[in-house]
C-alpha positions in Angstrom: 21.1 -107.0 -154.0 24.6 -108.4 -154.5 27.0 -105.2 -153.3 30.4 -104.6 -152.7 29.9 -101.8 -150.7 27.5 -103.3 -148.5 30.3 -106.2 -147.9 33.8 -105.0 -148.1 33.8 -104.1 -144.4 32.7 -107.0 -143.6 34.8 -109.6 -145.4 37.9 -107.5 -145.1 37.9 -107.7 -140.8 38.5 -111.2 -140.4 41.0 -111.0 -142.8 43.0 -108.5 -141.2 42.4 -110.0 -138.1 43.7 -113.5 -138.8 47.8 -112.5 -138.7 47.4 -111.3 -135.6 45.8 -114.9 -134.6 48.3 -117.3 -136.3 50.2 -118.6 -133.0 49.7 -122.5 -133.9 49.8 -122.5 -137.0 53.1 -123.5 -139.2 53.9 -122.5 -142.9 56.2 -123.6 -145.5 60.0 -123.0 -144.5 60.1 -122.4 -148.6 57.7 -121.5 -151.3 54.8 -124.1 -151.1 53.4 -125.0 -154.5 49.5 -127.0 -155.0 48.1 -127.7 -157.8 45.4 -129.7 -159.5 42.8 -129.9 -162.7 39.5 -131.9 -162.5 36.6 -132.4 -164.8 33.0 -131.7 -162.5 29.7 -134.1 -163.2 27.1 -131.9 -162.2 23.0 -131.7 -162.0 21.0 -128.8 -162.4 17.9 -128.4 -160.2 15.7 -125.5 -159.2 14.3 -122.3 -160.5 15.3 -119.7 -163.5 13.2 -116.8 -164.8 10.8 -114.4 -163.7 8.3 -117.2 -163.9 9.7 -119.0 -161.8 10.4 -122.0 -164.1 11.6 -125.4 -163.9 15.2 -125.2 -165.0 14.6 -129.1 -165.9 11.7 -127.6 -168.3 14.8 -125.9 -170.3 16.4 -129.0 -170.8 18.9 -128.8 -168.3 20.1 -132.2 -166.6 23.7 -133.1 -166.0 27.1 -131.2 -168.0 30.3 -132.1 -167.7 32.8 -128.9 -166.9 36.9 -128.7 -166.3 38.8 -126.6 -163.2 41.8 -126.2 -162.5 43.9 -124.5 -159.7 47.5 -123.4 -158.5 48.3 -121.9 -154.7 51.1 -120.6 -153.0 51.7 -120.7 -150.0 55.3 -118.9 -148.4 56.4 -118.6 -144.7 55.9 -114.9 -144.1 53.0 -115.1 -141.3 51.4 -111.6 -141.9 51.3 -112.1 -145.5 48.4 -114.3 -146.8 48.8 -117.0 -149.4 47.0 -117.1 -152.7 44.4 -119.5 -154.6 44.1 -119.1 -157.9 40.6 -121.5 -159.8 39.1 -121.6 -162.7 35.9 -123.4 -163.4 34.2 -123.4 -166.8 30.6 -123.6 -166.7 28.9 -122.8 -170.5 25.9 -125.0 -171.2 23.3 -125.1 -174.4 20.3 -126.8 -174.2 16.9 -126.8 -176.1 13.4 -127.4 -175.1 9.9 -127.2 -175.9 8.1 -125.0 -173.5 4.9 -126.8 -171.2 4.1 -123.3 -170.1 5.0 -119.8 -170.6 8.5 -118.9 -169.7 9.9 -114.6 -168.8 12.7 -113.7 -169.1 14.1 -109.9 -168.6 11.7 -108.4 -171.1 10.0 -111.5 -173.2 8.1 -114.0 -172.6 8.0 -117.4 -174.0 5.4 -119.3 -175.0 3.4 -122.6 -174.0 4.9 -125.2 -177.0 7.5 -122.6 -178.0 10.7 -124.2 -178.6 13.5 -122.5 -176.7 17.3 -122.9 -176.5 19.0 -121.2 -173.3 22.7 -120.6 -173.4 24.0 -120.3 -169.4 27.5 -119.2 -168.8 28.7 -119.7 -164.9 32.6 -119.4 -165.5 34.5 -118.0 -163.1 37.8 -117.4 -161.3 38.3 -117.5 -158.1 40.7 -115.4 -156.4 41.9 -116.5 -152.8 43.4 -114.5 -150.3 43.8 -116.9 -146.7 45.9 -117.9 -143.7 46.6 -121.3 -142.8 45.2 -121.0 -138.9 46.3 -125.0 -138.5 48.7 -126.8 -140.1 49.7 -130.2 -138.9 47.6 -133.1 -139.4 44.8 -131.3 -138.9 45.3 -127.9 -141.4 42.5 -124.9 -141.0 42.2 -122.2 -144.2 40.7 -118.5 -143.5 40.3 -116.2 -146.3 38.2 -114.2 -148.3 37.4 -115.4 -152.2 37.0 -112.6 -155.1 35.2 -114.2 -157.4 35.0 -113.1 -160.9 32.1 -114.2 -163.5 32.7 -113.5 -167.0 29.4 -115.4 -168.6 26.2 -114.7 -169.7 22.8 -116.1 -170.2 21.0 -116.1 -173.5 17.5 -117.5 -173.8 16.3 -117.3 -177.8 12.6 -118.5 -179.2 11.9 -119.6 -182.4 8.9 -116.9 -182.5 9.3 -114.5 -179.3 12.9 -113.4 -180.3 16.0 -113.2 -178.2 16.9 -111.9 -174.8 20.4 -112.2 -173.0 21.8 -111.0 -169.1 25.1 -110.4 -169.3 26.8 -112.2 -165.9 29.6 -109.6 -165.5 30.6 -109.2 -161.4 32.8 -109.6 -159.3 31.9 -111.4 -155.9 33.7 -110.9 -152.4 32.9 -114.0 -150.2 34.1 -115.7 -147.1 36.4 -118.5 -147.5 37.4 -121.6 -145.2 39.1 -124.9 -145.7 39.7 -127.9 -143.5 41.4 -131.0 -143.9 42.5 -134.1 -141.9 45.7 -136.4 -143.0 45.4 -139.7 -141.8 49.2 -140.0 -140.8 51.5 -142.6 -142.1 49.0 -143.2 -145.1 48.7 -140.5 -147.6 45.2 -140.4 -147.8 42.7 -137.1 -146.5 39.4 -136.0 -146.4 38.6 -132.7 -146.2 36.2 -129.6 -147.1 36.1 -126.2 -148.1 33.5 -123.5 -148.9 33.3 -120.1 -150.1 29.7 -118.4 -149.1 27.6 -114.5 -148.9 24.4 -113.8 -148.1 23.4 -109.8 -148.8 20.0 -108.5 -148.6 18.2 -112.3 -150.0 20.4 -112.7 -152.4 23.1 -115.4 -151.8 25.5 -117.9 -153.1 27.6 -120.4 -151.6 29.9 -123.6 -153.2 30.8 -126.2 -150.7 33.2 -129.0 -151.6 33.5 -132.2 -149.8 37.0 -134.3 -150.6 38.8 -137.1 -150.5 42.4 -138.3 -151.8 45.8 -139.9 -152.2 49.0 -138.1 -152.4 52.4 -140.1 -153.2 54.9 -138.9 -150.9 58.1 -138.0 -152.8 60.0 -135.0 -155.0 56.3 -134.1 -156.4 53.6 -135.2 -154.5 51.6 -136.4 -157.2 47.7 -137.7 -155.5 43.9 -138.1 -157.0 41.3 -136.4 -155.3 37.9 -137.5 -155.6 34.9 -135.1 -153.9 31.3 -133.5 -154.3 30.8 -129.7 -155.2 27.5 -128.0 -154.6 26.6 -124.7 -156.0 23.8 -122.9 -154.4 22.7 -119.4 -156.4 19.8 -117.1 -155.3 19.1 -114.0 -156.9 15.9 -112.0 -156.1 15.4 -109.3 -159.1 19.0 -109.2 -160.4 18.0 -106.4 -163.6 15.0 -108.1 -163.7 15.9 -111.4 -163.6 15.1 -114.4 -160.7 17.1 -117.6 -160.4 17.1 -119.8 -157.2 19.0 -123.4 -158.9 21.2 -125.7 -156.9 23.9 -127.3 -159.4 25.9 -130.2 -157.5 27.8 -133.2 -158.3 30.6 -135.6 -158.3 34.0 -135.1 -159.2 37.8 -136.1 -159.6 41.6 -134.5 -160.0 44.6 -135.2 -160.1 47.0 -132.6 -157.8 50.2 -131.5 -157.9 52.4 -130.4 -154.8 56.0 -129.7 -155.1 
């Protein structure tokens, strides 16, 4: 299982490690702010359910979901700087079931019709160093993240069931990215990741973009975000699903 206790120790070393390591790296002589909001086009693949269904068999297939983000960064070297995201996730879908279907407490039934409510939203909470910062910039951190969703799975003859998604996660957080100089165009990636006892989750983003060089850098960013979520017997409930797609921004830095 998923525990804070089991990881806090563990995320919080590197951490407090990192100021100690900062002797190339270069902040902002004056308060840094980035900034950006994006709509995600993701796909849904993989299994939900004590059964181990499909989550294709629920209807699931492609959604279309809004982030947006701020971070500040500052010049004080043992300090960290601070990412703030938020990513809304709420789908509904409905299907008729090709076989039976548990969930928590109730099964479903072959040729039941089903609707599922799945709730993913989150906020992520970013606490890293910049290790690099040149053309070639380097992130290290850790990344609270929050859920604040639920999932609600109702039959039109077995009744209703819902999970409530209520936890916060502490993960590992890293970020590179390389400026092709003279050009304002980068690619880049970052990922935020935990694996405790089988149960695991990791989001990896691979970018891309254009930033116009002047009083606010204003760019477009274009990338692919993959969500990877394993749960082994979460209050009764399995999920191994992979949700990943394309998306684009526009960002902010001034």
């Amino acid at each position: 299982m998923l525990s804070v206790k089991n990881v806090s120790k563990y995320l919080l070393t590197p951490l407090l490690l990192t100021p100690f390591t900062l002797t190339t790296a270069h902040a902002d002589t004056i308060l840094g702010v980035y900034a950006g909001i994006g709509n995600w086009n993701p796909e849904y693949s993989g299994d939900i359910g004590n059964s181990a269904l499909n989550i294709e068999e629920l209807g699931f297939d492609d959604d279309n979901y809004s982030f947006g983000y701020i971070a500040l960064e500052h010049p004080i070297p043992v300090l960290p700087n601070i990412r703030l995201q938020r990513t809304e996730m709420d789908t509904s879908e409905t299907a008729t079931l090709n076989r039976a279907f548990e969930f928590d407490d109730i099964t479903f039934n072959v040729n039941e019709t089903v609707a599922t409510d799945l709730d993913l939203s989150h906020t992520d909470v970013i606490l890293y160093y910049e290790i690099l910062d040149n053309y070639v910039s380097v992130d290290l951190g850790i990344n609270a993240r929050v859920f604040d969703g639920e999932v609600t799975v109702t039959g039109e003859n077995s009744g209703r069931d819902t999970l409530d998604i209520d936890a916060t996660l502490p993960m590992l957080y890293g970020k590179v990215q390389f400026d092709i100089p003279a050009t304002g165009f980068y690619v880049g990636a970052d990922a935020s990741f935990i694996d405790i006892d089988g149960d695991s989750l990791s989001d990896i983003t691979l970018r891309g973009g254009y930033a116009f060089d002047s009083v606010v850098d204003l760019g477009i960013e274009f990338g692919y975000r993959i969500i990877e979520l394993e749960l082994d017997d979460l209050d009764d409930f399995n999920t191994d699903i992979e949700i990943d797609g394309f998306y684009g921004a526009v960002t902010f830095h001034f």
